[in-house]
ZADRENDREN-996414 format. One record per residue (C-alpha): residue number from 0; x, y, z. Coordinates in steps of 0.25 Angstrom, whole numbers, plus 5000, padded with zeros to 4 digits. Example, Ala and Ser with C-alpha at 12.3 -4.5 7.8 and 13.67 -1.06 7.14 Angstrom:
<pts>
+-----+------+-------+------+
!  nr ! east ! north !   up !
+-----+------+-------+------+
!   0 ! 5049 !  4982 ! 5031 !
!   1 ! 5055 !  4996 ! 5029 !
+-----+------+-------+------+
</pts>
This chain:
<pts>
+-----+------+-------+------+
!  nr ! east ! north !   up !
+-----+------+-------+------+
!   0 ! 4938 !  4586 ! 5146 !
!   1 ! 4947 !  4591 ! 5157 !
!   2 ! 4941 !  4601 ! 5160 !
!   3 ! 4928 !  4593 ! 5165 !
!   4 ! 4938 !  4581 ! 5170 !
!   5 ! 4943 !  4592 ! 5178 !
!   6 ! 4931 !  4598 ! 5183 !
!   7 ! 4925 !  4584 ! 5186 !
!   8 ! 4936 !  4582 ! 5194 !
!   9 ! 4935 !  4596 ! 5201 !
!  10 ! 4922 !  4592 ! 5205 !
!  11 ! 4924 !  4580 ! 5210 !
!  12 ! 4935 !  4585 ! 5217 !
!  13 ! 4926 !  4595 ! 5224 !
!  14 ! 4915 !  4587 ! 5228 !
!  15 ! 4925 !  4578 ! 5234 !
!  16 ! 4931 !  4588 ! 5242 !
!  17 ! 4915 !  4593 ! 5245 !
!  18 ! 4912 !  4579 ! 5250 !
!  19 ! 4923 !  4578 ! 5258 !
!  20 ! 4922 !  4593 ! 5266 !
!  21 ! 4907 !  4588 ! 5267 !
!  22 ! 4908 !  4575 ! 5273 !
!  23 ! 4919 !  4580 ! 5284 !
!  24 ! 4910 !  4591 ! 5288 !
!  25 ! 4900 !  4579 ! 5290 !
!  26 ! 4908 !  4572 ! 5296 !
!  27 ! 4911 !  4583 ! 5306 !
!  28 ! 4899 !  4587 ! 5308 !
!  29 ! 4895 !  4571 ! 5313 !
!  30 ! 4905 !  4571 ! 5323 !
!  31 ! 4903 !  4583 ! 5329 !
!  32 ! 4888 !  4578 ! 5329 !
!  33 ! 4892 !  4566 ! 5336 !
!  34 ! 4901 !  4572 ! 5346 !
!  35 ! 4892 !  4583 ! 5350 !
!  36 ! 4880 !  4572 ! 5350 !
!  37 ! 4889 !  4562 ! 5360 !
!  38 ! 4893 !  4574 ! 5369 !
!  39 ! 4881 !  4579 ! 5372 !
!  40 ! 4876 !  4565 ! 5374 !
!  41 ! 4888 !  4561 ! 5385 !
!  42 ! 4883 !  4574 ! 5390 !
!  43 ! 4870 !  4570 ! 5391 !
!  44 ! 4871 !  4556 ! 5395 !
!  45 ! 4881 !  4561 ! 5407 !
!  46 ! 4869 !  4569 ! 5411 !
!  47 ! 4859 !  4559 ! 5413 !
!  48 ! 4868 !  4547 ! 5419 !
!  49 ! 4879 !  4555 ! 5423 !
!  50 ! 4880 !  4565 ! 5437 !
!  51 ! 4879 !  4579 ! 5431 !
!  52 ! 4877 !  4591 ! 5438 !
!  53 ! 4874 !  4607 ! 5434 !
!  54 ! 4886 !  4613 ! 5443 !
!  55 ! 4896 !  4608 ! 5452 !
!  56 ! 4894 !  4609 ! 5468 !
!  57 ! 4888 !  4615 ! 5476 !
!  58 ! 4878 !  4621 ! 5464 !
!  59 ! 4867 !  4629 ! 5467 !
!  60 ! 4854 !  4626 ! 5473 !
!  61 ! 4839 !  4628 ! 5464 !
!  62 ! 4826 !  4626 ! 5469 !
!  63 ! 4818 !  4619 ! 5458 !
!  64 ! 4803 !  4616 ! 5459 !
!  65 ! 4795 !  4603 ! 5451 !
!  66 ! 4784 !  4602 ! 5449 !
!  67 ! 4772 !  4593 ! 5449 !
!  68 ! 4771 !  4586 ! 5436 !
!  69 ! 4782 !  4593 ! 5431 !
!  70 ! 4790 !  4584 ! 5421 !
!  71 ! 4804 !  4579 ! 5421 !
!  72 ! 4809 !  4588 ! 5409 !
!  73 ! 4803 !  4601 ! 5415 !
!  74 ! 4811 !  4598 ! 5428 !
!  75 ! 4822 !  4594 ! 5421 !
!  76 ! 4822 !  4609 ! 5413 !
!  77 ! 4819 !  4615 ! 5426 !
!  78 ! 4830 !  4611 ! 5432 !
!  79 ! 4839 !  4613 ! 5421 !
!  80 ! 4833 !  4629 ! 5420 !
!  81 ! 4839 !  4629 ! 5435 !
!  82 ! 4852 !  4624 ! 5431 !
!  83 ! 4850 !  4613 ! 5439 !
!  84 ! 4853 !  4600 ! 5429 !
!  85 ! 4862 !  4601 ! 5417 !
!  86 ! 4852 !  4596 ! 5405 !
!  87 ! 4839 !  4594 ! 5407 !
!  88 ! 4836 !  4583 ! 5397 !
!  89 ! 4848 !  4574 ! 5403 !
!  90 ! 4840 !  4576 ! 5418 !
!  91 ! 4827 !  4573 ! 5411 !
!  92 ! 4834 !  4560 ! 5405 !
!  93 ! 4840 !  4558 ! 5420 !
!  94 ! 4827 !  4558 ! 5427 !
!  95 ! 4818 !  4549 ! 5417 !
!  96 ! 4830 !  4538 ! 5418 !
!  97 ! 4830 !  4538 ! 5432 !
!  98 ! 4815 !  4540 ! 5434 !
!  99 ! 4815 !  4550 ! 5445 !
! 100 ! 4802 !  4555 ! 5448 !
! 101 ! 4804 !  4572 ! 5451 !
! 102 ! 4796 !  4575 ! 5460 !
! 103 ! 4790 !  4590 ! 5464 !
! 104 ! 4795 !  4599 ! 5472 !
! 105 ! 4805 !  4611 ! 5475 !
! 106 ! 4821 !  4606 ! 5475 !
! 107 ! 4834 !  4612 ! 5478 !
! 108 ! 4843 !  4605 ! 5469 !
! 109 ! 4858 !  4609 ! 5467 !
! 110 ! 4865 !  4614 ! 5453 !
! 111 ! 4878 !  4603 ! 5458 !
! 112 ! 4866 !  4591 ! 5458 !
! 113 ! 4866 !  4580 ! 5446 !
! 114 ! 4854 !  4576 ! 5442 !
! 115 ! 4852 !  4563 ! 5451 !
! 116 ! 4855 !  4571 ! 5463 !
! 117 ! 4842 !  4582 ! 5456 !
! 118 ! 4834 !  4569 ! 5452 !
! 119 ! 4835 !  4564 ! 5468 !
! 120 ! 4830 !  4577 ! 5475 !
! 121 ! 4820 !  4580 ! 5464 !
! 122 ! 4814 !  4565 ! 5465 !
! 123 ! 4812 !  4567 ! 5480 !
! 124 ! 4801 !  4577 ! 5484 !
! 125 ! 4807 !  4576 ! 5497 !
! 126 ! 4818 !  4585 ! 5494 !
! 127 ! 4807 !  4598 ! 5487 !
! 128 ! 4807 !  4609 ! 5496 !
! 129 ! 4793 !  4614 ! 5492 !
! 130 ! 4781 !  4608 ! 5489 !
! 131 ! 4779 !  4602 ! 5476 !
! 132 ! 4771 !  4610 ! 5465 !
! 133 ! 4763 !  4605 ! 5453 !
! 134 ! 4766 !  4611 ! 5439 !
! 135 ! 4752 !  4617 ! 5439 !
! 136 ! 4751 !  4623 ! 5451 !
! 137 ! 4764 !  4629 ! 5448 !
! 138 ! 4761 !  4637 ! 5434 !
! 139 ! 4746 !  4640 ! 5441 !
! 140 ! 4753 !  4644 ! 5454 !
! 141 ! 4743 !  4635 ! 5462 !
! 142 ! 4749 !  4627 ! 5472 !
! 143 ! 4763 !  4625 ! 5479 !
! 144 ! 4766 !  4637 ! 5489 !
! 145 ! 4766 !  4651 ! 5486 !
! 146 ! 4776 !  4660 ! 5494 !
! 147 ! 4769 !  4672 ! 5500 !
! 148 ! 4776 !  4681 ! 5491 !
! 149 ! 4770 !  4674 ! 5479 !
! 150 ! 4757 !  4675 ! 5487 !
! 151 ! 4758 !  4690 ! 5489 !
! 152 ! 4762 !  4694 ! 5475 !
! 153 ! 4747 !  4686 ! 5469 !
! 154 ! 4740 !  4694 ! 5482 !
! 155 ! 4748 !  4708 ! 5478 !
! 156 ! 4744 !  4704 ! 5462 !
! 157 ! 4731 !  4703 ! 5464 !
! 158 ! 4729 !  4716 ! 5472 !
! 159 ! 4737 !  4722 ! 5461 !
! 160 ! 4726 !  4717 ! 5451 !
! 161 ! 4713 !  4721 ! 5461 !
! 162 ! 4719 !  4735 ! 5461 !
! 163 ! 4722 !  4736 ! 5447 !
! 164 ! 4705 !  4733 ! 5445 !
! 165 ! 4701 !  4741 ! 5456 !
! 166 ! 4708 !  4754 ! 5449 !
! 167 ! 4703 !  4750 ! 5437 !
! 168 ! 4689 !  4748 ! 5442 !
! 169 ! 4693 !  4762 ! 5448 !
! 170 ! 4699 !  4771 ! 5439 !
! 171 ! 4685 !  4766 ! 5429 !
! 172 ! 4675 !  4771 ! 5438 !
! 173 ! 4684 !  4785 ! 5441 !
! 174 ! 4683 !  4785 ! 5426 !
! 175 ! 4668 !  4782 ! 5425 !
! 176 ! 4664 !  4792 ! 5436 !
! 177 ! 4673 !  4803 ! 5430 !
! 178 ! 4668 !  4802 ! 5418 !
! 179 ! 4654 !  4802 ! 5424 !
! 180 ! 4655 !  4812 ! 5433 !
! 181 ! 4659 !  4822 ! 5420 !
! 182 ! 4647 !  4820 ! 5413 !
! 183 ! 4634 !  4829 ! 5416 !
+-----+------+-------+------+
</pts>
């Protein structure tokens, strides 16, 4: 009977000490869950209300172009491709708050700018450099202005196709006559 009081007591022993290890691992892993979940939104938060900027002055200068009917998280993403803004969801957030209206059009914006500072010159088509573009005409390359480079290339393309079908057409009727002029 000892030996199965002991063992009892064994086991209940080793649960305990189970139950235990589990529930501070638990434990752990909530407050690590709850720290990382308040960081990121402090973070988060200081974007959208705060003054946040990619780098410090003087930053660098990019062109970015928007589109006609382009929406708000596409331009957010652009600008965030171009290293522009910090996070593009807090910007997104930012701009449906405040209700800007981005307008189209080419800007220069700065890397030092925060996103009231982007939001003010995008908002004012008086501050694009080139005329604006619709998302259509951009991805069917109708519209807006072609630079004579662009233009010279399609001219040069073409020309490369029309002789490509004239030698075709060509070296088919050398083959057709050579092999008529060998029979009798």
């Amino acid at each position: 009977m000892k030996k199965s009081t002991s063992g009892k007591l064994a086991l209940r022993l080793a649960g305990a000490v189970t139950r235990f290890i589990l529930n501070v691992i638990f434990y752990v892993l909530v407050v690590a869950a709850v720290y990382k979940g308040s960081t990121f939104l402090y973070h988060f938060s200081y974007e959208v209300f705060g003054s946040v900027a990619r780098t410090e002055e003087p930053g660098t200068d990019v062109p970015v172009q928007i589109y006609r009917g382009e929406t708000t998280m596409n331009i957010a993403t652009k600008l965030e491709t171009s290293l522009v803004i910090v996070d593009k969801y807090s910007f997104y957030v930012k701009t449906k708050l405040k209700n800007y209206d981005i307008m189209p059009g080419t800007y220069i914006l700065n890397t030092s700018m925060d996103y009231d500072e982007i939001l003010e010159i995008i908002s004012d088509s008086k501050n694009s450099i080139a005329a604006e573009e619709s998302i259509e005409s951009a991805k069917d390359g109708i519209g807006g202005t072609k630079t004579e480079t662009e233009e010279e290339d399609k001219d040069s393309d073409k020309k490369e196709e029309s002789d490509k079908t004239d030698d075709g057409e060509k070296k088919e009727d050398t083959e057709k006559g050579g092999a008529e002029g060998k029979r009798p």
